[in-house]
C-alpha atoms as one frame of an Amber mdcrd trajectory, in Angstrom:
protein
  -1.856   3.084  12.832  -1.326   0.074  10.492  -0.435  -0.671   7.493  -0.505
  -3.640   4.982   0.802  -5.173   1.223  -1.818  -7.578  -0.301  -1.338  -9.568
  -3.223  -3.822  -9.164  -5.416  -5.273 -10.921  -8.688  -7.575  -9.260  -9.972
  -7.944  -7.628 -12.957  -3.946  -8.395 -12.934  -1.574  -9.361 -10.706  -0.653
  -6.269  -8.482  -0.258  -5.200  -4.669  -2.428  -2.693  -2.898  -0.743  -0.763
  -0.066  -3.259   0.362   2.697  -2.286   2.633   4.652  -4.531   3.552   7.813
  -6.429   6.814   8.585  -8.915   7.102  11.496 -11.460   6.716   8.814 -10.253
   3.707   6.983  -7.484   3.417   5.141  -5.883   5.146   1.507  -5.164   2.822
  -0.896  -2.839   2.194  -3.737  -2.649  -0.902  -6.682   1.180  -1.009  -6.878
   2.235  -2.011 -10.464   5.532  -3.045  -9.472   6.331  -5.963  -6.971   6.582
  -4.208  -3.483  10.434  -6.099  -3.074  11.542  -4.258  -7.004  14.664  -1.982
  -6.605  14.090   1.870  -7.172  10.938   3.721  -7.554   7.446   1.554  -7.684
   4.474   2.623  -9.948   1.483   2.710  -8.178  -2.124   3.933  -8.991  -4.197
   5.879  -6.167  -7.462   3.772  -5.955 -10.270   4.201  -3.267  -9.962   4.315
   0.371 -10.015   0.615   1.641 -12.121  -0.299   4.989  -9.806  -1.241   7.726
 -10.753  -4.517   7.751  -9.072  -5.370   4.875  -5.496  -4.502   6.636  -5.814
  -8.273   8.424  -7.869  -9.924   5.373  -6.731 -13.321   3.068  -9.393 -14.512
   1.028 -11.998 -14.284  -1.832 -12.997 -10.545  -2.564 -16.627 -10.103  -2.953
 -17.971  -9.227  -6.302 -15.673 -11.311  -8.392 -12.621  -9.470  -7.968 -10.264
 -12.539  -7.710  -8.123 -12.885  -3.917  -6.020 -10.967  -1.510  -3.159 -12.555
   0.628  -0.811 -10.781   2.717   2.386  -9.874   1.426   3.908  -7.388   4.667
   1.437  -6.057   7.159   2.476  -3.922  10.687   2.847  -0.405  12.140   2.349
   2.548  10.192   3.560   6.228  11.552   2.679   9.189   9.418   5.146  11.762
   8.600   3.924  14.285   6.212   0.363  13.717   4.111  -0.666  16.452   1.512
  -2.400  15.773  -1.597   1.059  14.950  -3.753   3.392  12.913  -0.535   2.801
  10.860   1.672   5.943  10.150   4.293   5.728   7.674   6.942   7.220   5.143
   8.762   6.772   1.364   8.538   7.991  -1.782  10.453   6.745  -4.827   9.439
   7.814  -8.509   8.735   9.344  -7.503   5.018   9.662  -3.527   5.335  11.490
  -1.490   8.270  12.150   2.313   7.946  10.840   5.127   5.925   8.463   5.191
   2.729   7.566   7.632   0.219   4.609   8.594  -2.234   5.208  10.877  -5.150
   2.304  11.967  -7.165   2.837  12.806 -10.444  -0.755  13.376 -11.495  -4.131
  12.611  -9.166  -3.966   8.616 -10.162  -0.299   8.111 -11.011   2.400   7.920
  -7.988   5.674   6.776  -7.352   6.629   4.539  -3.896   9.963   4.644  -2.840
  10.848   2.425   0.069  13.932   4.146   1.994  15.222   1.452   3.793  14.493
  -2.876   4.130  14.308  -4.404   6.551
């Protein structure tokens, strides 16, 4: 599986972590920039379409532009409906990450280890 960090500007300026599924991918508009220290607010939004794990451009609809910020090899861990564990390695994150729900929108990513 894959994975990938877009920057995104539209509404704001966030990130959206993708994470892939056999399906498409779960998706998350992270608050925080993904390189802050400690834990990184992040919003569950809806599932992504796969495509979007290689895309740079002009998002249809209006909805501003995505570039890549990190993008590679996602392992799953553990995935219930309040964590997600997995592993990454990519060109800006190596090693484990973590989800934390706190409610059904609001989670917290912790990134274990940098690469």
């Amino acid at each position: 599986m894959r994975y990938a960090v877009l920057h995104h500007d539209h509404p704001f300026v966030h990130w959206d972590l993708l994470l892939e599924t056999p399906s498409g991918c779960w998706t998350w508009r992270l608050l925080d920039a993904p390189d802050s220290p400690g834990l990184i607010r992040a919003e569950r939004i809806a599932d992504h379409r796969a495509w979007y794990l290689t895309y740079s451009g002009a998002v249809s609809g209006n909805r501003g532009t995505v570039t890549p910020w990190d993008a590679g090899r996602f392992v799953w861990l553990t995935a219930t409906e309040n964590r997600v564990v997995g592993l990454v390695t990519g060109i800006r994150w190596g090693g484990g990450i973590e989800l934390l729900a706190d409610s059904a929108d609001s989670w917290r990513l912790r990134v274990l280890s940098d690469a």
